[in-house]
OpenMM code with the backbone's topology and positions (N, CA, C; nanometers):
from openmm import Vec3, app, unit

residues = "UNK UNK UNK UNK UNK UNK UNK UNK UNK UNK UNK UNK UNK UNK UNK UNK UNK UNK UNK UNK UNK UNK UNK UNK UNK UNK UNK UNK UNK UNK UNK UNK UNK UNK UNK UNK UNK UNK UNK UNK UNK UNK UNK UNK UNK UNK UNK UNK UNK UNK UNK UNK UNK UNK UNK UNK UNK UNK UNK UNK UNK UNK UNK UNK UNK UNK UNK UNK UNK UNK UNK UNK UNK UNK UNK UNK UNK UNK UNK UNK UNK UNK UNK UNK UNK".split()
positions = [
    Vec3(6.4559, 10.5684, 13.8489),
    Vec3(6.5988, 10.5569, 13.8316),
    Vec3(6.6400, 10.4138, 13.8678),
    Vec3(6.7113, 10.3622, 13.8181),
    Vec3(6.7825, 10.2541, 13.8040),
    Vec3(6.8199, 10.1966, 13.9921),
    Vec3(6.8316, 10.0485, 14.0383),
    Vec3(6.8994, 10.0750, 14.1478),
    Vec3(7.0201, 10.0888, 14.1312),
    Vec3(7.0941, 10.0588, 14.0517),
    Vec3(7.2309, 10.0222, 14.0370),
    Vec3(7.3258, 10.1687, 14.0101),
    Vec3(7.2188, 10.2908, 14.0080),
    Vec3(7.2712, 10.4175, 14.0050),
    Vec3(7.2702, 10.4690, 14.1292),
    Vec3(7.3691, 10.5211, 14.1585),
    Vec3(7.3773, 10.5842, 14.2832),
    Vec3(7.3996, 10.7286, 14.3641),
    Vec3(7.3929, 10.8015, 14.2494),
    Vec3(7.4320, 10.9583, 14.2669),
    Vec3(7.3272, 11.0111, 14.1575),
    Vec3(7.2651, 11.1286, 14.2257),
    Vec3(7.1299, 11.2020, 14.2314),
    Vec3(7.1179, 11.2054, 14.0145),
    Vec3(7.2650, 11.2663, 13.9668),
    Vec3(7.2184, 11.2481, 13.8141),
    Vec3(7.2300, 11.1311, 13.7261),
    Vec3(7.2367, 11.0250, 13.7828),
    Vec3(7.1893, 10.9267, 13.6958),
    Vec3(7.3602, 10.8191, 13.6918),
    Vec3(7.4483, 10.9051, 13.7319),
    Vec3(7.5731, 10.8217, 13.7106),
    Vec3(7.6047, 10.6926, 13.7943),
    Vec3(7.6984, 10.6145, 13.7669),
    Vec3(7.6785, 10.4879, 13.7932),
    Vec3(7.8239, 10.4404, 13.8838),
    Vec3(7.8233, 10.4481, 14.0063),
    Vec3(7.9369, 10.4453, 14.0644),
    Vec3(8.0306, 10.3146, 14.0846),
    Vec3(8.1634, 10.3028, 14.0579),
    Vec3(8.1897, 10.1865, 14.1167),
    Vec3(8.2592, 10.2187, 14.2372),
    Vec3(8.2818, 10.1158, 14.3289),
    Vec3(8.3776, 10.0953, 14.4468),
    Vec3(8.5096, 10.0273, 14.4360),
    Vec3(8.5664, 9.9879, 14.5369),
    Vec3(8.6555, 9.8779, 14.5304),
    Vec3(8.6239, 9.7278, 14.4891),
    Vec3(8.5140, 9.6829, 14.5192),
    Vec3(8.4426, 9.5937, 14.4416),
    Vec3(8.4062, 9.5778, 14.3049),
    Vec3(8.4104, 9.6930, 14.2330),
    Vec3(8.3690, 9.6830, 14.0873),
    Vec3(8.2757, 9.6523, 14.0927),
    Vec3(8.1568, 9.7023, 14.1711),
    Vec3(7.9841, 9.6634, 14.1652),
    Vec3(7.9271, 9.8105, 14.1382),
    Vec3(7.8486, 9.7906, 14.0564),
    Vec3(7.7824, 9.8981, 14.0185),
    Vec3(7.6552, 9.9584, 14.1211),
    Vec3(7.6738, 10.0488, 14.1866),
    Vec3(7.6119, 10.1266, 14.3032),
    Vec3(7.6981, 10.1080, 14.4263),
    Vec3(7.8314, 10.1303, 14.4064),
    Vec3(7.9541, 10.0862, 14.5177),
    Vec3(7.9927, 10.1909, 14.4862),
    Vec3(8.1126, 10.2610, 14.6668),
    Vec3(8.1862, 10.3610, 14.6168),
    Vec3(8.2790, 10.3416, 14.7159),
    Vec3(8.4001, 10.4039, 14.7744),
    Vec3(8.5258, 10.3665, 14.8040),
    Vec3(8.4916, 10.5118, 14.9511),
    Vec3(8.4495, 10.4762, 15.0459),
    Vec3(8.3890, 10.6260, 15.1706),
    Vec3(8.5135, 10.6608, 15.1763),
    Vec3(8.5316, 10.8377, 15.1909),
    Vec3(8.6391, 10.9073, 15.1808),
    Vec3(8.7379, 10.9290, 15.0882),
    Vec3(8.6947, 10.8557, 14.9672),
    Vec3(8.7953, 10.8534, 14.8683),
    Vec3(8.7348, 10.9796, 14.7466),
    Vec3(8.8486, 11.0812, 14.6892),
    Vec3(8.7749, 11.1044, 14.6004),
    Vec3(8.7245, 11.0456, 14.5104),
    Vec3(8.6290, 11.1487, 14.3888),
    Vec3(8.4984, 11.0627, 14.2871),
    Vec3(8.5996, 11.1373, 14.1597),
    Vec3(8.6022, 11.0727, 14.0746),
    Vec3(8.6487, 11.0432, 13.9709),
    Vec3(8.5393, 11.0335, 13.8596),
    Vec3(8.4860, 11.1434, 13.8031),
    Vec3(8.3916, 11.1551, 13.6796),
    Vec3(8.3984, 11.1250, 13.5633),
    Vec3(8.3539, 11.0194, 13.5015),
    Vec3(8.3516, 11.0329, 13.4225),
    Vec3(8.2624, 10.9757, 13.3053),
    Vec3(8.2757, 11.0880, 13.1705),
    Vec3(8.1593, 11.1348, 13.1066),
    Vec3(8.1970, 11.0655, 12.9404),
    Vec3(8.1067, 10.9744, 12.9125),
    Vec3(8.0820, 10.8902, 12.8053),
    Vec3(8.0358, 10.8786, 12.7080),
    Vec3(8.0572, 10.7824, 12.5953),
    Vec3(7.9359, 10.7800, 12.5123),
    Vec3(8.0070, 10.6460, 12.3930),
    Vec3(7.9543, 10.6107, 12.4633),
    Vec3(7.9529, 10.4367, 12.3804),
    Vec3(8.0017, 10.4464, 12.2460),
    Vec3(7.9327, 10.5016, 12.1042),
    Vec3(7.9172, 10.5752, 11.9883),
    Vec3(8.0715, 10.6758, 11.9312),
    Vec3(8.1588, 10.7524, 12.0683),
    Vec3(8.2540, 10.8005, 12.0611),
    Vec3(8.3641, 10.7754, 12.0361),
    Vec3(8.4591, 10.7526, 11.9900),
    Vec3(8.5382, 10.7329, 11.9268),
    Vec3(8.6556, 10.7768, 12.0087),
    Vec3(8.6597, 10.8687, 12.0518),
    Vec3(8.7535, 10.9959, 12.1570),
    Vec3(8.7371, 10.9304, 12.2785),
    Vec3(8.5912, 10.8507, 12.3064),
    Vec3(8.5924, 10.7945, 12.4408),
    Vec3(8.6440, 10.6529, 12.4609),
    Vec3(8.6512, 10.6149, 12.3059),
    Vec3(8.7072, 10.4697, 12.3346),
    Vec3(8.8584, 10.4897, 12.3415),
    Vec3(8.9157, 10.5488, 12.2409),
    Vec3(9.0534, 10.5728, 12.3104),
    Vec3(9.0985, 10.6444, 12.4765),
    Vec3(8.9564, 10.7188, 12.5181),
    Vec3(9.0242, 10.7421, 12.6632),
    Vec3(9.0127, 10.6393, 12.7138),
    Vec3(8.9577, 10.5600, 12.6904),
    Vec3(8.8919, 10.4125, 12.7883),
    Vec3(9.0234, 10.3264, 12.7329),
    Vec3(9.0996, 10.3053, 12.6473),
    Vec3(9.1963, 10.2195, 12.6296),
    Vec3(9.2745, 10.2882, 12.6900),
    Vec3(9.3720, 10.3497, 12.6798),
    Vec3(9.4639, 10.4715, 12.7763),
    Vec3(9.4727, 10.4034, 12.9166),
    Vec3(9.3492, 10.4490, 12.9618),
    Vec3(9.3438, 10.5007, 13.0673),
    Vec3(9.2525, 10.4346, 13.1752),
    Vec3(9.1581, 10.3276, 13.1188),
    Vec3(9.0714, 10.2266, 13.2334),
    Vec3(9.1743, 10.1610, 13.2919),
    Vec3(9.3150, 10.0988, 13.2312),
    Vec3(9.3629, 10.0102, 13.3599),
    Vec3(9.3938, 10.0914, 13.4875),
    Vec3(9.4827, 10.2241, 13.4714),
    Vec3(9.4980, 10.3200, 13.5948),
    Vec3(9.3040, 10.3487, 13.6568),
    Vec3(9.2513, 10.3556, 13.6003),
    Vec3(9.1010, 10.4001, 13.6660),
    Vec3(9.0906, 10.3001, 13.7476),
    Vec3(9.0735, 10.1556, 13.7007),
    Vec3(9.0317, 10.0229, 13.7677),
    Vec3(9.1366, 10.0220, 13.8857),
    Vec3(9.2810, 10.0547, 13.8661),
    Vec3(9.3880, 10.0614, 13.9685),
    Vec3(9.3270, 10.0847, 14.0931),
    Vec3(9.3458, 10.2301, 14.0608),
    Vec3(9.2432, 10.3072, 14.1408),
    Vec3(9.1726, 10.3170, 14.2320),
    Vec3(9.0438, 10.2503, 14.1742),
    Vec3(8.9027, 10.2243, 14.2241),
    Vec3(8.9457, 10.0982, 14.3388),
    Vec3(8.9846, 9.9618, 14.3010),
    Vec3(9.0094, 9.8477, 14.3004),
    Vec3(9.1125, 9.8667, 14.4477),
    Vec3(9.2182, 9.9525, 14.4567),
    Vec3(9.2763, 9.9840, 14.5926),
    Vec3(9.2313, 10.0649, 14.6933),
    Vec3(9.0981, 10.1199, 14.6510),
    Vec3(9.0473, 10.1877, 14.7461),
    Vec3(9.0593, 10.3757, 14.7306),
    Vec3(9.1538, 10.3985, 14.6361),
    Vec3(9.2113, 10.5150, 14.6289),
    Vec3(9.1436, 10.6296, 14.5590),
    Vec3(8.9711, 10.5633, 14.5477),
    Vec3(8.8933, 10.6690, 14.4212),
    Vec3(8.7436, 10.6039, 14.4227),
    Vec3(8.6428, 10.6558, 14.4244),
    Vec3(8.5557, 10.6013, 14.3743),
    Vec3(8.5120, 10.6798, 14.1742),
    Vec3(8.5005, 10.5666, 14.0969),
    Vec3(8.4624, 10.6435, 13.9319),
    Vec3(8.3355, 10.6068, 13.9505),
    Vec3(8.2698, 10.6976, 13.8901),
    Vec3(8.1460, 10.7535, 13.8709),
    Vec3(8.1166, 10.7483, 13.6899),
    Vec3(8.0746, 10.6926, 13.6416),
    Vec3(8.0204, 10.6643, 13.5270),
    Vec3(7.9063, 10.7729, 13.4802),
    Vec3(7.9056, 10.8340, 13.3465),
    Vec3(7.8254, 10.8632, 13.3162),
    Vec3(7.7788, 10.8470, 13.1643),
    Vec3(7.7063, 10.7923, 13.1305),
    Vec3(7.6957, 10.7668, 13.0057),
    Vec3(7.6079, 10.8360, 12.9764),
    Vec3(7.6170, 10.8862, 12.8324),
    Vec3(7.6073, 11.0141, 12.7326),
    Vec3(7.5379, 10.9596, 12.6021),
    Vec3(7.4708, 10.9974, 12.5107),
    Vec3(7.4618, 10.9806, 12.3674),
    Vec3(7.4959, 11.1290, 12.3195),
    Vec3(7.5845, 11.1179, 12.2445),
    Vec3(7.6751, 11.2662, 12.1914),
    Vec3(7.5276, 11.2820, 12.0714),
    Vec3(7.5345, 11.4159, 12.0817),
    Vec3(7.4438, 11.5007, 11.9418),
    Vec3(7.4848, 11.3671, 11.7698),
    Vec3(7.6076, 11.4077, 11.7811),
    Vec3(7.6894, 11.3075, 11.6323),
    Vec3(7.6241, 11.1853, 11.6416),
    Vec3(7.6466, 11.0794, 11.7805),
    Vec3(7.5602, 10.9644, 11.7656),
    Vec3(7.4301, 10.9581, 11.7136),
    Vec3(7.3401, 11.0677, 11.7815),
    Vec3(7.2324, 11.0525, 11.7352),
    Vec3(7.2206, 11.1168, 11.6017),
    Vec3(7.3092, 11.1482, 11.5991),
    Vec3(7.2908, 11.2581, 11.4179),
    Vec3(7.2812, 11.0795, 11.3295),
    Vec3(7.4258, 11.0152, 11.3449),
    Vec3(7.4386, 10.8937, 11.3087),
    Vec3(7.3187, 10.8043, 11.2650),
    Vec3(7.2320, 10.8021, 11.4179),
    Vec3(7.1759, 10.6800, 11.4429),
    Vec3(7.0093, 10.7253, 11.3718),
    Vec3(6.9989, 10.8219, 11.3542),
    Vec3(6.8917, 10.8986, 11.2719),
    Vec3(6.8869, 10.8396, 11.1232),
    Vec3(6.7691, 10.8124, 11.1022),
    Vec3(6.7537, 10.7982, 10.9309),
    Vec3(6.7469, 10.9379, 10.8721),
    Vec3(6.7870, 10.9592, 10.7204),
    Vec3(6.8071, 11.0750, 10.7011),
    Vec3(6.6584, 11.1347, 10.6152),
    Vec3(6.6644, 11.2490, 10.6310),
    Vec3(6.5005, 11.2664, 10.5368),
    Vec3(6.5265, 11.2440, 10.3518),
    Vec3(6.4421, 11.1832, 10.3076),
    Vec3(6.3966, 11.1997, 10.1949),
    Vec3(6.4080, 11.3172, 10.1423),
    Vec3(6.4894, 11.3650, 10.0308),
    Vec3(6.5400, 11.4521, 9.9575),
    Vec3(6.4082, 11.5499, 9.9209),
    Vec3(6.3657, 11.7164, 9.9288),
    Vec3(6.2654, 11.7278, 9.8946),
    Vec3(6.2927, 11.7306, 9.7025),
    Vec3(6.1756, 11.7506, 9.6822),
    Vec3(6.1163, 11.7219, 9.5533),
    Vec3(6.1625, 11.8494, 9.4436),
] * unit.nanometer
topology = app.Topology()
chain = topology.addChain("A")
for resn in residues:
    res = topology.addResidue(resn, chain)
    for name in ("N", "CA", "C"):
        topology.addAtom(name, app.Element.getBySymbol(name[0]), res)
């Protein structure tokens, strides 16, 4: 596992620092679940990262990152089979 991950499934925490394997002690964790490829996730990420970074950044939360490849991405990112005969 990565060092820069810091919680047992693989997610990637920030702190008040915005360093990746940082977290904010006593603050709640703030999950959240990704996928680069998503479309649904980039609009939550426009929305809604400046309040997250708020957040994190005053001490008031640690976010927890988790990045995902959705089924669709990989449906996407798949070459498709050759038509049978």
């Amino acid at each position: 596992m990565p060092a820069n991950t810091s919680v047992e499934d693989g997610g990637i925490s920030l702190g008040s620092e915005m360093v990746a394997g940082t977290e904010n002690p006593d603050a709640p964790v703030l999950d959240v679940y990704l996928d680069f490829a998503c479309p649904h996730c980039a609009d939550f990420e426009e929305v809604n990262a400046d309040d997250i970074d708020s957040l994190v950044t005053a001490g008031e939360a640690t976010v927890v990152y988790h990045p995902s490849r959705s089924s669709t991405a990989a449906a996407a990112s798949t070459p498709a089979s050759p038509a049978a005969p």
